[in-house]
N, C-alpha and C positions, 0 to 999 in steps of 0.2 A: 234852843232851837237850831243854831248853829253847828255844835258838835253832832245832832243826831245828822241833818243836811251831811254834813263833812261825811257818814259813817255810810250814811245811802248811797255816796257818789262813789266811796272806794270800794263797795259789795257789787256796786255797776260795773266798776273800774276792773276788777280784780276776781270776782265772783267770791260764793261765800266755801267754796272746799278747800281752801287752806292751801292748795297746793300750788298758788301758783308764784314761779320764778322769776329771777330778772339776771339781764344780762347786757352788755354792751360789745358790740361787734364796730370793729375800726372800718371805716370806708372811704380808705384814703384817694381813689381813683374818683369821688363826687365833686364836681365842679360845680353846680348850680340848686337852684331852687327846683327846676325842674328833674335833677336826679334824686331830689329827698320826695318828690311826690310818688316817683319809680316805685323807688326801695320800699316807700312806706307800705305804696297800693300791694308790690309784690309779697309782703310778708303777712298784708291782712288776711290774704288769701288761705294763709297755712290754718286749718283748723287746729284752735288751743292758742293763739296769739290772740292779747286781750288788750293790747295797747301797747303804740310801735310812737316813739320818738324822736326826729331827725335831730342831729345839731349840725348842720354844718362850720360852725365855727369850730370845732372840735373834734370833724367828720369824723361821729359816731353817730351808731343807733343803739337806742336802746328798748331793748324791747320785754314786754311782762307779759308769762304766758303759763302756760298748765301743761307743767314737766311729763304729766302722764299722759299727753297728747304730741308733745311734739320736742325738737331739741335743738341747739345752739349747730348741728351740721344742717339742721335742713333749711335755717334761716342764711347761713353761709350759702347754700345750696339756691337758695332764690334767689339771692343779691345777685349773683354770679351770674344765674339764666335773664337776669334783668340785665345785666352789660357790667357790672359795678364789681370790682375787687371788694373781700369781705376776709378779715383778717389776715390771713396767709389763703387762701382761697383767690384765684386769681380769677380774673371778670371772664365769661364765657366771647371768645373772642370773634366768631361770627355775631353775638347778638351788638359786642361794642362797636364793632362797625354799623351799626345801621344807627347809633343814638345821633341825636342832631349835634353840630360844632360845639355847642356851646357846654355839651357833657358829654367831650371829652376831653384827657389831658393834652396840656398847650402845644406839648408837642407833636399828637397826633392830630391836629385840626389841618 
């Protein structure tokens, strides 16, 4: 009963076409709790993201999605327009002015 549970939650998780990918994008510009709720909300957004991950301990995300929907530049691409550096992808710099003190870095507060 348990294995099939486990098989239902990852066909939830993941869908059942096979295609779907995973990746980890560094986000080293996240200071708080409140920038992994950002990042997370901005990339559920992308049609083909099936499941987005914060760690800040690690600042990374990672995220599982359906390669023939979408890709590793357009999730760069929304961290960025959310205020947040995303690999080599530098954070969109009118939107990082407007985030509150507490997510940005120490030295721009």
């Amino acid at each position: 009963m348990r294995k099939l549970l486990l098989i239902i939650n990852l066909l939830l998780i993941f869908g059942c076409n096979g295609n779907i990918e995973k990746t980890k994008i560094e986000i080293p510009s996240a200071q708080c709790g409140m920038c992994a709720i950002t990042i997370e909300g901005a990339l559920n957004k992308i049609d083909g993201v099936k499941k987005v991950l914060v760690d800040m301990d690690a600042l990374k995300v990672t995220v599982a999605y359906d390669g023939e929907k979408t890709d590793v530049k357009s999730f760069e691409l929304a961290i960025s327009n959310a205020g947040y550096q995303a690999n080599e992808t530098l954070s969109n710099a009118e939107v990082y002015k407007t985030l509150p003190g507490c997510c940005k870095l120490p030295e721009d507060r």
